[in-house]
C-alpha positions in Angstrom: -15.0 5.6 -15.0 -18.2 4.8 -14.2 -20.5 6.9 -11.6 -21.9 5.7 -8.5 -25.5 6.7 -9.9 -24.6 4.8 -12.8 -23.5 1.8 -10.7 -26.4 1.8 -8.9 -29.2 1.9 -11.6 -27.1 -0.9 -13.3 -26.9 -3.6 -10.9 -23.3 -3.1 -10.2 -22.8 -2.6 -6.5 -20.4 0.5 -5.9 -17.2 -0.1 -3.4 -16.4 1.4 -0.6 -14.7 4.8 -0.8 -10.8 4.7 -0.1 -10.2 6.7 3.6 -6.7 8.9 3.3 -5.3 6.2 5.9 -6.1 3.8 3.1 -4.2 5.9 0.3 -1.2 6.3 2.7 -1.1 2.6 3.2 -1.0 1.4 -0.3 1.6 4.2 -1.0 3.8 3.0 1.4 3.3 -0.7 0.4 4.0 0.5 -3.2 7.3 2.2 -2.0 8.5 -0.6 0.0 7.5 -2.9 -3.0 9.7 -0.7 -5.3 12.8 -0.6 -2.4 12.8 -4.9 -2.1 12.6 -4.8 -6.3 15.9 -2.7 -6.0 17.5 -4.6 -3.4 16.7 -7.6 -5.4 18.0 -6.5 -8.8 20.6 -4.1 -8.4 21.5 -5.0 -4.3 20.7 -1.3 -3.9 19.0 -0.2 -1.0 17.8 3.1 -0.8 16.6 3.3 2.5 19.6 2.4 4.2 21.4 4.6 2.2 19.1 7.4 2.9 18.7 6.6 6.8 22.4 4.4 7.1 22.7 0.7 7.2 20.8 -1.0 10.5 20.3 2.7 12.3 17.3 2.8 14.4 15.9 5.1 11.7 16.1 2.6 8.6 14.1 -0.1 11.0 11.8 2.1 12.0 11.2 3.2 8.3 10.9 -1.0 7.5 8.4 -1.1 10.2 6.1 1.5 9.1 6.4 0.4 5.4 5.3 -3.6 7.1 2.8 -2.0 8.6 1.2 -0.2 6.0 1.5 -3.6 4.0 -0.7 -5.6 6.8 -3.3 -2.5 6.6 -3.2 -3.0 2.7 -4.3 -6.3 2.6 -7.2 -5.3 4.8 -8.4 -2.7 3.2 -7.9 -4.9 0.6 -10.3 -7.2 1.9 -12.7 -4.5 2.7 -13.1 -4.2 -1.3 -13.9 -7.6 -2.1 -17.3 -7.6 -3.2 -19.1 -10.9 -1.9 -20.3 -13.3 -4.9 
């Protein structure tokens, strides 16, 4: 890994630290990644086994993980160095 005072004396401009808002978000996206790749392969899913099929609870827990998806991808943009 290289250092930020490395980065900087080589030209190679350093990205923006990750906020813990930023973490959280792409750990949720992850884990709703990993529940769709389970519903998809072995029709399990482990949230609405967790939280029961179509309770409040389960769509709330699909709404934060959709949420934390959209903030993702603009964090995500937020890293994109410009050419």
């Amino acid at each position: 890994m290289i250092s930020q005072d490395v980065a900087q004396t080589s030209g190679i401009p350093s990205a923006p630290a990750l906020t813990t808002a930023d973490w959280a978000a792409f750990s949720l996206a992850v884990m709703g990644g990993l529940n769709w790749a389970l519903i998809g392969a072995f029709s399990f899913d482990p949230i609405a086994v967790l939280l029961g099929d179509h309770s409040m609870s389960a769509r709330i827990a699909y709404l934060i993980f959709g949420l934390a998806s959209l903030y993702a991808l603009y964090t995500a943009t937020k890293l994109v160095q410009p050419l």
